[in-house]
N, CA, C and O atoms as a GROMACS GRO file, in nm:
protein
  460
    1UNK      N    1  -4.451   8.285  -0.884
    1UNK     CA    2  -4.373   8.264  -1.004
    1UNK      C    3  -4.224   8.276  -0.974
    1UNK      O    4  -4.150   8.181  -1.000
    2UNK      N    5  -4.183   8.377  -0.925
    2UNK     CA    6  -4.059   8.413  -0.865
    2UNK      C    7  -4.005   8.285  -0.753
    2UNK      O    8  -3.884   8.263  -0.744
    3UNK      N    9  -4.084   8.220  -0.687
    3UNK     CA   10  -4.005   8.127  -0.646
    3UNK      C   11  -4.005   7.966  -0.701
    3UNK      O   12  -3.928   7.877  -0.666
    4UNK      N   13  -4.118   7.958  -0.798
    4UNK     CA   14  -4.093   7.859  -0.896
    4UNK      C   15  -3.944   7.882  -0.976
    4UNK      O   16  -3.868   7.789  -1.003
    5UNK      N   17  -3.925   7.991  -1.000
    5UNK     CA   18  -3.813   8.044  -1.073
    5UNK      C   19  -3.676   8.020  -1.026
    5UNK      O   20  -3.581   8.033  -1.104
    6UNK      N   21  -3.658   7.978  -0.881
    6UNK     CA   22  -3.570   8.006  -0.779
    6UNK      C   23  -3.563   7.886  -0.788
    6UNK      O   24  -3.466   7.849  -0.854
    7UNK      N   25  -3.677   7.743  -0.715
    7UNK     CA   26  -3.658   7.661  -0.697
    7UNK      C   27  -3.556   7.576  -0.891
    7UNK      O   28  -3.455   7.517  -0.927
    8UNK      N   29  -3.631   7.610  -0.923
    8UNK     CA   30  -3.565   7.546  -1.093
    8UNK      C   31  -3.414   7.585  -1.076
    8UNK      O   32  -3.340   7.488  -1.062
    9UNK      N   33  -3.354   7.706  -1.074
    9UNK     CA   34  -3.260   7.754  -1.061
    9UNK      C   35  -3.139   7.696  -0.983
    9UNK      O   36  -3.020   7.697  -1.013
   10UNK      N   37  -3.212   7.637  -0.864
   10UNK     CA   38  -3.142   7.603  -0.784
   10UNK      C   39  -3.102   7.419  -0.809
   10UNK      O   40  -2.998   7.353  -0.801
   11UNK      N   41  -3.197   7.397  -0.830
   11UNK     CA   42  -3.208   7.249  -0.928
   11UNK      C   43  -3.079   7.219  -1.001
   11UNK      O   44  -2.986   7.149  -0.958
   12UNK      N   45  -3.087   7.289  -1.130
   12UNK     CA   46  -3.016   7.339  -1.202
   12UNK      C   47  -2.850   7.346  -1.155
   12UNK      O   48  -2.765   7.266  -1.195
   13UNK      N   49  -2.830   7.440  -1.078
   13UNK     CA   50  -2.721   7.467  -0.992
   13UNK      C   51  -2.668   7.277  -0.937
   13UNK      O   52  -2.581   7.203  -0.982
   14UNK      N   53  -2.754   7.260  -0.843
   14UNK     CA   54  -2.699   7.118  -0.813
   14UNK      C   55  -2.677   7.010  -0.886
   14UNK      O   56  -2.606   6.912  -0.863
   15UNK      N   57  -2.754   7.042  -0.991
   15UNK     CA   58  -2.667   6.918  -1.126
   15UNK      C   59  -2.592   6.949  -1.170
   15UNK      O   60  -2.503   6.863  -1.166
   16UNK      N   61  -2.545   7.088  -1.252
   16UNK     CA   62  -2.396   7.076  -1.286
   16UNK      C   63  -2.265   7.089  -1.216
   16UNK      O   64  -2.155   7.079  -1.271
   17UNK      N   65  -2.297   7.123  -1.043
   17UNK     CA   66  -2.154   7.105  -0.947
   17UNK      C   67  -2.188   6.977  -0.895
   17UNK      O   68  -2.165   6.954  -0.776
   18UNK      N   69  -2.254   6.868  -0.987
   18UNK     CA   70  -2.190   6.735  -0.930
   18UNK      C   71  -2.049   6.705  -0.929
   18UNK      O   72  -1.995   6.761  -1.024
   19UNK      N   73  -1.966   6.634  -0.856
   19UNK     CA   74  -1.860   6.616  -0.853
   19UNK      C   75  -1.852   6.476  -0.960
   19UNK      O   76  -1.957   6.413  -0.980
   20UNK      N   77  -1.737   6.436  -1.020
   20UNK     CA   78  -1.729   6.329  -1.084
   20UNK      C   79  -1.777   6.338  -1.235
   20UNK      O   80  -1.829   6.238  -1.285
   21UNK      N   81  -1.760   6.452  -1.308
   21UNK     CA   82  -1.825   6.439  -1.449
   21UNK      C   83  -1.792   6.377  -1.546
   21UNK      O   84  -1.865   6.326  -1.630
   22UNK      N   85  -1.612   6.375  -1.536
   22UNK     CA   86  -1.589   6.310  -1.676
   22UNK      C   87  -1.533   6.152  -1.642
   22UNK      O   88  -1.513   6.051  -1.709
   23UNK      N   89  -1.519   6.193  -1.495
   23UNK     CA   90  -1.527   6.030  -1.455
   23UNK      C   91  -1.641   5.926  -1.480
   23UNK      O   92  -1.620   5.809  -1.512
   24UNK      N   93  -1.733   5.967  -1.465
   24UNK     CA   94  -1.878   5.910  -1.411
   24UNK      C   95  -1.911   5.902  -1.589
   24UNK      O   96  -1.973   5.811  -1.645
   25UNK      N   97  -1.864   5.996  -1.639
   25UNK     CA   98  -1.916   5.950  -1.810
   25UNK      C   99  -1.830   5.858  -1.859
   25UNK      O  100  -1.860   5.795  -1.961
   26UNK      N  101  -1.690   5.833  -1.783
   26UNK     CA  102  -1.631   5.729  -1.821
   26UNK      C  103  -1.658   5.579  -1.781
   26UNK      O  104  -1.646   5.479  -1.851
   27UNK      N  105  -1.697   5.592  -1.645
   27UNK     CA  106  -1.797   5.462  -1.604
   27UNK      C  107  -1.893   5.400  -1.734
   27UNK      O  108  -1.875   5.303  -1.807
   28UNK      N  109  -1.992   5.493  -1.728
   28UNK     CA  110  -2.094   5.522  -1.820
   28UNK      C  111  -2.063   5.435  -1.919
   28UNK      O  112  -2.120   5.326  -1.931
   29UNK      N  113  -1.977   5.473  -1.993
   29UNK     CA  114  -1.909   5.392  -2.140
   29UNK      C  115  -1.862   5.223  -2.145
   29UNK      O  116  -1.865   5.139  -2.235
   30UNK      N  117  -1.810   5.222  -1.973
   30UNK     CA  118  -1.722   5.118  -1.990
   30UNK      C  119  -1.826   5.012  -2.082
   30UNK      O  120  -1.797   4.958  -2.189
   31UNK      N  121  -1.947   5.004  -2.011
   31UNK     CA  122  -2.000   4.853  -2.039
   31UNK      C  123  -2.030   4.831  -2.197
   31UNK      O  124  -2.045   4.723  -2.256
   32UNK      N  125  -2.035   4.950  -2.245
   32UNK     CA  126  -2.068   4.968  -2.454
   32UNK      C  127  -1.939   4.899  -2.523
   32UNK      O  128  -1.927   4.823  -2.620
   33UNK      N  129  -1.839   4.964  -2.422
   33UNK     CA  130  -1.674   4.954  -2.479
   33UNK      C  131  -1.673   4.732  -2.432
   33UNK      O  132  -1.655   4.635  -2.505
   34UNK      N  133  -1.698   4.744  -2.308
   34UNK     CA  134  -1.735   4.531  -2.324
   34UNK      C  135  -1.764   4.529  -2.436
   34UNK      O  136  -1.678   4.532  -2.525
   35UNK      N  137  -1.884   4.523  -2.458
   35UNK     CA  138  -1.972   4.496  -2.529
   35UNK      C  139  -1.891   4.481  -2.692
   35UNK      O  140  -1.875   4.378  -2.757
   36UNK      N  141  -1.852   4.616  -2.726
   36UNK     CA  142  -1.782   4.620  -2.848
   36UNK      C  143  -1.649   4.507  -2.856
   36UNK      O  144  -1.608   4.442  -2.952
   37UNK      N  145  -1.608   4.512  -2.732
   37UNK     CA  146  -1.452   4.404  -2.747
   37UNK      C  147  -1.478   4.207  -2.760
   37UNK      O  148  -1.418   4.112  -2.811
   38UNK      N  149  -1.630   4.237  -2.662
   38UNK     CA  150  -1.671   4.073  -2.673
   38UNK      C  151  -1.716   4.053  -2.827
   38UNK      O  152  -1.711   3.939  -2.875
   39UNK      N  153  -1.759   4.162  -2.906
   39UNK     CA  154  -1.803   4.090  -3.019
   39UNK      C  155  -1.709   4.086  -3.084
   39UNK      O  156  -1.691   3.988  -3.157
   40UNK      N  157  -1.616   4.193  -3.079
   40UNK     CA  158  -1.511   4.197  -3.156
   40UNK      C  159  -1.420   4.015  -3.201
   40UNK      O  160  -1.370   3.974  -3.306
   41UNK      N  161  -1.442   3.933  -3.021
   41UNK     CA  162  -1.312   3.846  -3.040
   41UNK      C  163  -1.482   3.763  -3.072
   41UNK      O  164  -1.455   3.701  -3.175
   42UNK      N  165  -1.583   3.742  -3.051
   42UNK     CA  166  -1.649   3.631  -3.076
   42UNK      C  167  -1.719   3.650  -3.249
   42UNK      O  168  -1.767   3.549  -3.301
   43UNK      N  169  -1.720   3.747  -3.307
   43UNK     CA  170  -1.805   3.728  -3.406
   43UNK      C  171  -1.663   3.794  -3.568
   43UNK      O  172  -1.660   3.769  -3.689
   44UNK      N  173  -1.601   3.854  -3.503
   44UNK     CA  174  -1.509   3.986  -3.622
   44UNK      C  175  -1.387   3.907  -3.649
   44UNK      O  176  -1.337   3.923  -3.761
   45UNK      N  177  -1.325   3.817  -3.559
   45UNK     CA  178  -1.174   3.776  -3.562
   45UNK      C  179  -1.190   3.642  -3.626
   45UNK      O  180  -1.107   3.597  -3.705
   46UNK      N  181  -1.314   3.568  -3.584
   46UNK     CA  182  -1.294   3.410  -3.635
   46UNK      C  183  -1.407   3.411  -3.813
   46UNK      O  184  -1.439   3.322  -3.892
   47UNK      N  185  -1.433   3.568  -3.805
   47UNK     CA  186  -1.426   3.541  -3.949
   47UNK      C  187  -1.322   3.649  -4.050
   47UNK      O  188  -1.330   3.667  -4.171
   48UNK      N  189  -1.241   3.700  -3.971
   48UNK     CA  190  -1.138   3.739  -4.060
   48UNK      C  191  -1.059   3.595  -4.110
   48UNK      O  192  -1.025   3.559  -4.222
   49UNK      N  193  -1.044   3.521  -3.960
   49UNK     CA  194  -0.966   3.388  -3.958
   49UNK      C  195  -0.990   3.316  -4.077
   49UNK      O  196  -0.891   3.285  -4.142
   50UNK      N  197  -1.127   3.276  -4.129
   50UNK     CA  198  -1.193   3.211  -4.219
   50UNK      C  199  -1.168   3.269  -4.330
   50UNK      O  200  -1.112   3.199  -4.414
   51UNK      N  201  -1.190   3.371  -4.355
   51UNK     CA  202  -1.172   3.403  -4.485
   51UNK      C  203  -0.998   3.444  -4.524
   51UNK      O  204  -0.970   3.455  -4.644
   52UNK      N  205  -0.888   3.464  -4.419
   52UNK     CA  206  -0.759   3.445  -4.488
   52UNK      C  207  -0.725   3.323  -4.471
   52UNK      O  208  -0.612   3.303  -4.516
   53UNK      N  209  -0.785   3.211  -4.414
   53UNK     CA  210  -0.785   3.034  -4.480
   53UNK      C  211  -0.848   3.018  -4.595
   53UNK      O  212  -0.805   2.911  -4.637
   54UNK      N  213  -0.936   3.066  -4.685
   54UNK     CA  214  -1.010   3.053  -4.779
   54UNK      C  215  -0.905   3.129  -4.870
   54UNK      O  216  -0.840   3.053  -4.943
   55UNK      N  217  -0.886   3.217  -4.876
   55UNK     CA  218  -0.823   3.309  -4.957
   55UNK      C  219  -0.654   3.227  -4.998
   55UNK      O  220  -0.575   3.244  -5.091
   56UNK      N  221  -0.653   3.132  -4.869
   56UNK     CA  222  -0.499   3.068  -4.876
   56UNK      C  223  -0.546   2.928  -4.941
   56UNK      O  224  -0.462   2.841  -4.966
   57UNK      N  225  -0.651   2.914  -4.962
   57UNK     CA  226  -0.665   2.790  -5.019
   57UNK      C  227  -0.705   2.802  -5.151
   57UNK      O  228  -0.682   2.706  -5.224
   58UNK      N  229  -0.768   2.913  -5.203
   58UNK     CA  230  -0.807   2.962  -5.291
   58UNK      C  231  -0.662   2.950  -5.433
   58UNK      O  232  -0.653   2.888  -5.539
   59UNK      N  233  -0.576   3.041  -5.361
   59UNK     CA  234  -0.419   3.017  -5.444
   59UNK      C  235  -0.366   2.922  -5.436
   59UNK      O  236  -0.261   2.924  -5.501
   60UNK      N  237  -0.391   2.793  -5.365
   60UNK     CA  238  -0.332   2.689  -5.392
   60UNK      C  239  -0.408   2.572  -5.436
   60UNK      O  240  -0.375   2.454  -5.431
   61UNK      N  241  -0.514   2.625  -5.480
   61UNK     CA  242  -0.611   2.539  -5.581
   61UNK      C  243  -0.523   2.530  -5.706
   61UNK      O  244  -0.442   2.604  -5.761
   62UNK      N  245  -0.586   2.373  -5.735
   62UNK     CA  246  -0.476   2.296  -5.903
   62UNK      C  247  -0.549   2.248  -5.921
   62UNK      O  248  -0.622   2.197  -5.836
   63UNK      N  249  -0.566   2.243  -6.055
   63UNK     CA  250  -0.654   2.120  -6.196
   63UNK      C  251  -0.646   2.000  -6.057
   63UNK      O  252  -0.560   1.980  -5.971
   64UNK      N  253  -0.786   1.932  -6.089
   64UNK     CA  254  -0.855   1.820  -6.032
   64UNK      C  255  -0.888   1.814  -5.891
   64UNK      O  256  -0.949   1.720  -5.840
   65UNK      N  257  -0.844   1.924  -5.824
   65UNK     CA  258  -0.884   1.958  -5.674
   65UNK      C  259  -1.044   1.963  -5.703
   65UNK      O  260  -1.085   2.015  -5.807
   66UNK      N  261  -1.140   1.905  -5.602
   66UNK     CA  262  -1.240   1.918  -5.586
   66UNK      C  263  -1.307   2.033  -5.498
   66UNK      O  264  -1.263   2.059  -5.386
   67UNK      N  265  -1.412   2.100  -5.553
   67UNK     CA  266  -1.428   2.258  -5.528
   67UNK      C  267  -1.577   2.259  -5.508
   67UNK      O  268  -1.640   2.177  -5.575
   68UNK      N  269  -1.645   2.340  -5.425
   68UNK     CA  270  -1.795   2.347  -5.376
   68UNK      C  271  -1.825   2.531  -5.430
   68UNK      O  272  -1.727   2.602  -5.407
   69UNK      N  273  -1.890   2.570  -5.466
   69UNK     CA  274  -1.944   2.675  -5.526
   69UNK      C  275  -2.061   2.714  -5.425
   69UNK      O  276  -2.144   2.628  -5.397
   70UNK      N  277  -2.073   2.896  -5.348
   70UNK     CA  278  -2.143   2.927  -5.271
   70UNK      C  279  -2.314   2.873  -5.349
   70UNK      O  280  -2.419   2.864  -5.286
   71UNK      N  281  -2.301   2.856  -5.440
   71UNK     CA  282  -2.453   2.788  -5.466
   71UNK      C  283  -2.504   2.649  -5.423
   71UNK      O  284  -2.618   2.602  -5.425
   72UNK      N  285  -2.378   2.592  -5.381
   72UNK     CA  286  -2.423   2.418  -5.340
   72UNK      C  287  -2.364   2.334  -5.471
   72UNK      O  288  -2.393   2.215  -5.478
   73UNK      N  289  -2.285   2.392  -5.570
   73UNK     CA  290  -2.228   2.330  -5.711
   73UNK      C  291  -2.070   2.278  -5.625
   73UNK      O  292  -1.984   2.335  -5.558
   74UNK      N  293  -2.102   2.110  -5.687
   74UNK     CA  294  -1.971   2.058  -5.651
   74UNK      C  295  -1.911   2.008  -5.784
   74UNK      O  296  -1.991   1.970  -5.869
   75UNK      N  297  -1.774   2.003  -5.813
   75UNK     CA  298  -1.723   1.977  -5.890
   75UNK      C  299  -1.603   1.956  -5.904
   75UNK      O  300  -1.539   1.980  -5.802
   76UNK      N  301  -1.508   1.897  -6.040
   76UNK     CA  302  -1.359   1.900  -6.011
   76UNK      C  303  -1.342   2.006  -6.120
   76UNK      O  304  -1.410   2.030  -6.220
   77UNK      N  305  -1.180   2.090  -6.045
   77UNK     CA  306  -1.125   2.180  -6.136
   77UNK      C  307  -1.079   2.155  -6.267
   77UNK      O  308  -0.973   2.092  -6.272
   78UNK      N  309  -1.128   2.186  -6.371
   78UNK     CA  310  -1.086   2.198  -6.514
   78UNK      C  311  -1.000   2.241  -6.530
   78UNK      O  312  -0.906   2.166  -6.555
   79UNK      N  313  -0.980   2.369  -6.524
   79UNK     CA  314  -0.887   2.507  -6.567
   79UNK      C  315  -0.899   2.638  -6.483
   79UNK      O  316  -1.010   2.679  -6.448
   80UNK      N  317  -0.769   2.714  -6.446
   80UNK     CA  318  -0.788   2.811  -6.385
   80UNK      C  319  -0.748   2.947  -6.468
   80UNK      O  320  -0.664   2.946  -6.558
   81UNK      N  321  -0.793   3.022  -6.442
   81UNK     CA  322  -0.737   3.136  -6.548
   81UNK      C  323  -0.758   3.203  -6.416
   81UNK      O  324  -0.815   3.170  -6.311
   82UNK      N  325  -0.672   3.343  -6.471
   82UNK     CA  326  -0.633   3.499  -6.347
   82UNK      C  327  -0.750   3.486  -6.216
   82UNK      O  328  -0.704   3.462  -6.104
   83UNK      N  329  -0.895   3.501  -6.231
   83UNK     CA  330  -1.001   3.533  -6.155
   83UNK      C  331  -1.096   3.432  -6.192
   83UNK      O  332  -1.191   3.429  -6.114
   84UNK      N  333  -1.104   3.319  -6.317
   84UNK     CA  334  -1.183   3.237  -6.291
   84UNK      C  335  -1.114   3.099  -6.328
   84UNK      O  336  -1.009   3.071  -6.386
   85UNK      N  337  -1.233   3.013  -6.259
   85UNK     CA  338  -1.243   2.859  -6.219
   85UNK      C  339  -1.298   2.787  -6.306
   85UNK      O  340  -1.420   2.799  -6.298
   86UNK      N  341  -1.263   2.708  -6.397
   86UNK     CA  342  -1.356   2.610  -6.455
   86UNK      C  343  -1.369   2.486  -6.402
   86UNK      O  344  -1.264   2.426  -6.381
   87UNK      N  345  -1.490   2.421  -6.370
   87UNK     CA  346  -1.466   2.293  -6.354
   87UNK      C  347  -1.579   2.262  -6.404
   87UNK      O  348  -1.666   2.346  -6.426
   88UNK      N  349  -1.596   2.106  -6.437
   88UNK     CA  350  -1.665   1.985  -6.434
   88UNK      C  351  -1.732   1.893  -6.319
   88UNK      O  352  -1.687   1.819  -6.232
   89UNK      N  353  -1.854   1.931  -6.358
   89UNK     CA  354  -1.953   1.861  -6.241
   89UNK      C  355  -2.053   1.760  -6.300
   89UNK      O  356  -2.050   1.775  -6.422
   90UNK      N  357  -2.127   1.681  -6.270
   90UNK     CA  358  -2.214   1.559  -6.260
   90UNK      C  359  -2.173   1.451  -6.346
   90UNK      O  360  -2.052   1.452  -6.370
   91UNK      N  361  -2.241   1.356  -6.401
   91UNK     CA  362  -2.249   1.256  -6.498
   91UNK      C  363  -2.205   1.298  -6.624
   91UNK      O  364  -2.100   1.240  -6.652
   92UNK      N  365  -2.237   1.365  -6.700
   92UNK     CA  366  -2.190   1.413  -6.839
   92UNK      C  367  -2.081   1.533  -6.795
   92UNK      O  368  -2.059   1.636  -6.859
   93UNK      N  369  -2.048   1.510  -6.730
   93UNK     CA  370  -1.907   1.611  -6.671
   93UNK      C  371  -1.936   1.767  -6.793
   93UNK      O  372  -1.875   1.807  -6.892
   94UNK      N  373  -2.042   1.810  -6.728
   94UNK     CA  374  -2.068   1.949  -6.769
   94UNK      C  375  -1.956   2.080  -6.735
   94UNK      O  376  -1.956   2.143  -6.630
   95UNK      N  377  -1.895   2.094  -6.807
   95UNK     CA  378  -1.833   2.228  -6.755
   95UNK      C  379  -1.906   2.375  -6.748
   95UNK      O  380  -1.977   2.432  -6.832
   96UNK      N  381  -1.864   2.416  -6.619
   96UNK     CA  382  -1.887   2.542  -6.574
   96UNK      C  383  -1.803   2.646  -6.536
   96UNK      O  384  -1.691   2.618  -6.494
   97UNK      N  385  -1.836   2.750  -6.544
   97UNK     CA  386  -1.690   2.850  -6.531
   97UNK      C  387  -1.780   2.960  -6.422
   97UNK      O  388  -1.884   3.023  -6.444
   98UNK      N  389  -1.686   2.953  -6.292
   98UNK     CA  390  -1.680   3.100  -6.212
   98UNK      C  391  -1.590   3.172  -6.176
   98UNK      O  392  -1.469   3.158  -6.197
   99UNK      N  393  -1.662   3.281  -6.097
   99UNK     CA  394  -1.545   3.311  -6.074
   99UNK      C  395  -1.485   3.278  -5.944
   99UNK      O  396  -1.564   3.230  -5.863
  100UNK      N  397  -1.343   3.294  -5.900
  100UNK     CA  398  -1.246   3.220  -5.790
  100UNK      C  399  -1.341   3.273  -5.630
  100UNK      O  400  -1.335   3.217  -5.521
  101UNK      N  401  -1.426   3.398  -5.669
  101UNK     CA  402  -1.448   3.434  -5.554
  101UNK      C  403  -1.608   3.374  -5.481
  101UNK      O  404  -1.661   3.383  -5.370
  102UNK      N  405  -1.648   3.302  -5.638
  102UNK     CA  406  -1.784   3.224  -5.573
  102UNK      C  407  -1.755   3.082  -5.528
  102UNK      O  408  -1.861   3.026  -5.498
  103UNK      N  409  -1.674   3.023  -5.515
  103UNK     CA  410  -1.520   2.933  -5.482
  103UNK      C  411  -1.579   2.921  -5.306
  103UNK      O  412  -1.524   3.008  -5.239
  104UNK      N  413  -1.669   2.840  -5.230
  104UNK     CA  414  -1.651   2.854  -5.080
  104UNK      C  415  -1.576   2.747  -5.044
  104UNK      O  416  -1.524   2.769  -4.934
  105UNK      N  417  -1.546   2.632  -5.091
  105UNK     CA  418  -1.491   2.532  -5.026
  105UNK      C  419  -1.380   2.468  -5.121
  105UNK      O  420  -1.429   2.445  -5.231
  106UNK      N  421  -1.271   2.439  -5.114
  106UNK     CA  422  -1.149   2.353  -5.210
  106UNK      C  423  -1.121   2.232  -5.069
  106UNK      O  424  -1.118   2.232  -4.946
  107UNK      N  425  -1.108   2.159  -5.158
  107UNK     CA  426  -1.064   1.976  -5.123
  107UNK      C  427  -0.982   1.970  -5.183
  107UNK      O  428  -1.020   1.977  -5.300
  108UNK      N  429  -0.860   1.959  -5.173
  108UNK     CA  430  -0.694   1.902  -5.245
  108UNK      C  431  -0.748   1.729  -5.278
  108UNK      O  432  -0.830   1.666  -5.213
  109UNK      N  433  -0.667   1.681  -5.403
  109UNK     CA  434  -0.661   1.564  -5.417
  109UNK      C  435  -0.594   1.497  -5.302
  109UNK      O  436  -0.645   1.397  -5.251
  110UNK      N  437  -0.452   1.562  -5.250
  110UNK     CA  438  -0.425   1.477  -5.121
  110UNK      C  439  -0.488   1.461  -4.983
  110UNK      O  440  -0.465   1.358  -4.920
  111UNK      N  441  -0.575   1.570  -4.925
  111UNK     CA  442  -0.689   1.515  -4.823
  111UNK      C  443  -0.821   1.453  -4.894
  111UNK      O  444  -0.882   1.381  -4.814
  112UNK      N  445  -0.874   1.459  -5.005
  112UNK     CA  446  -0.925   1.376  -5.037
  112UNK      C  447  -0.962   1.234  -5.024
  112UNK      O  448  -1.060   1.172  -4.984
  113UNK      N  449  -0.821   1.203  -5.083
  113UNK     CA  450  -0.816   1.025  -5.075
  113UNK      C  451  -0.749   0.983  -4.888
  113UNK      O  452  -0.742   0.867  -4.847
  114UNK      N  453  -0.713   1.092  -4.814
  114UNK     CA  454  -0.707   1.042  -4.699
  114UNK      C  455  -0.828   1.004  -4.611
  114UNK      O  456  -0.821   0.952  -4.500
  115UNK      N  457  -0.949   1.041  -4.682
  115UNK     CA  458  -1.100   1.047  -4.641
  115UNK      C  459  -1.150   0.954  -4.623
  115UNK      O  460  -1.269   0.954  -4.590
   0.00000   0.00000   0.00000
């Protein structure tokens, strides 16, 4: 028992005077810390990008700009008030009212007709 006791002990002993600890935990990290920076520029930046183009197109929406609604609703702008959108969509030009933030796509009348 006593030298089961010894051998553990000694075990023990040689793992924590490894040399290199807070180095070797810094190795350790690097590849998590990749990992975090590749998604960062491939998945985090090109949709911040997107949504302060949306947000810039959003305020420069005007009566008759044509507008797509995250439901698949296309239509032209009616009226805008503070936070919502009215527009007119299909054959009997039905009006509908949302709000600016269910808004995914604006078409200006001037790229429009350049189409």
């Amino acid at each position: 028992m006593a030298l089961l006791y010894r051998f553990l002990l000694d075990a023990t002993e040689t793992q924590t005077s490894k040399p290199g600890g807070l180095l070797g935990s810094l190795y350790a990290f690097i590849p998590f810390i990749l990992i975090i920076g590749v998604m960062y520029f491939v998945s985090i930046r090109p949709q911040k990008k997107r949504e302060k183009q949306l947000k810039a197109q959003l305020e420069k929406m005007k009566p008759g700009d044509k507008v797509m609604s995250i439901g698949g609703i296309v239509g032209r702008v009616a009226n805008i008030s503070d936070d919502e959108v009215t527009i007119y969509s299909g054959v009997a030009n039905t009006m509908l009212t949302f709000k600016k933030s269910a808004i995914s796509t604006v078409i200006s009348q001037g790229t429009e007709s350049e189409e």
